[in-house]
N, C-alpha and C positions, 0 to 999 in steps of 0.2 A: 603534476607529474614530477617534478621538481624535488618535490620531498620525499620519492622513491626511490628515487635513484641514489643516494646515500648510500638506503639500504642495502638495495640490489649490487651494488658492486661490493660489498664488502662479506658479501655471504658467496658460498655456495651456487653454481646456477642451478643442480637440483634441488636444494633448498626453496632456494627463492618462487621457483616451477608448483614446488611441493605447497606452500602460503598461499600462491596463486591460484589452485584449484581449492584449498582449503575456503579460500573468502567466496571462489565462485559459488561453492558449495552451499555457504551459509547465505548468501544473498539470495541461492535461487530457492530456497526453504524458508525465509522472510518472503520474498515476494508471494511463493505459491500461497502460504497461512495468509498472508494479507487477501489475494485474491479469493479463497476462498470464504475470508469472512463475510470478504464485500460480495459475494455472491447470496451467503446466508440472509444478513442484511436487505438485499433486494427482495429476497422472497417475502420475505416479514413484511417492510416497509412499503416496497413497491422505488418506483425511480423519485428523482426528484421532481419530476412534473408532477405524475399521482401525488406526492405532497401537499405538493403547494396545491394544486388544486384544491385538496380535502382540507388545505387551512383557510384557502379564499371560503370556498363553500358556509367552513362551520362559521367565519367569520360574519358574513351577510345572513346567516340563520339566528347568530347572536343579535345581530342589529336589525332585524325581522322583528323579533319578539321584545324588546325593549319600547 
């Protein structure tokens, strides 16, 4: 927080208010795109259990047939 405060006093407080909604803004449009890929992603994939399970699985089918 330290390194804000520079800033912030040396501007404007509606400026500063104004940056402040600006980054809310872009953080919560990264989070949602992040969240919805990792949603996409799940559907395709499935979780990380379903994974690992279907790598144990093919694993032991590999060394089945060997």
């Amino acid at each position: 927080m330290d390194s804000v405060k520079p800033f912030a006093v040396t501007r404007p407080a509606e400026g500063v208010a104004r940056i402040a909604l600006c980054l809310t803004h872009q953080a919560t449009f990264l989070f949602e795109w992040r969240l919805r890929k990792l949603e996409a992603e799940f559907i395709v994939y499935g979780d990380l259990r379903e994974r690992m399970t279907e790598a144990r699985l093919s694993a032991r089918g590999k060394s089945n047939r060997e």
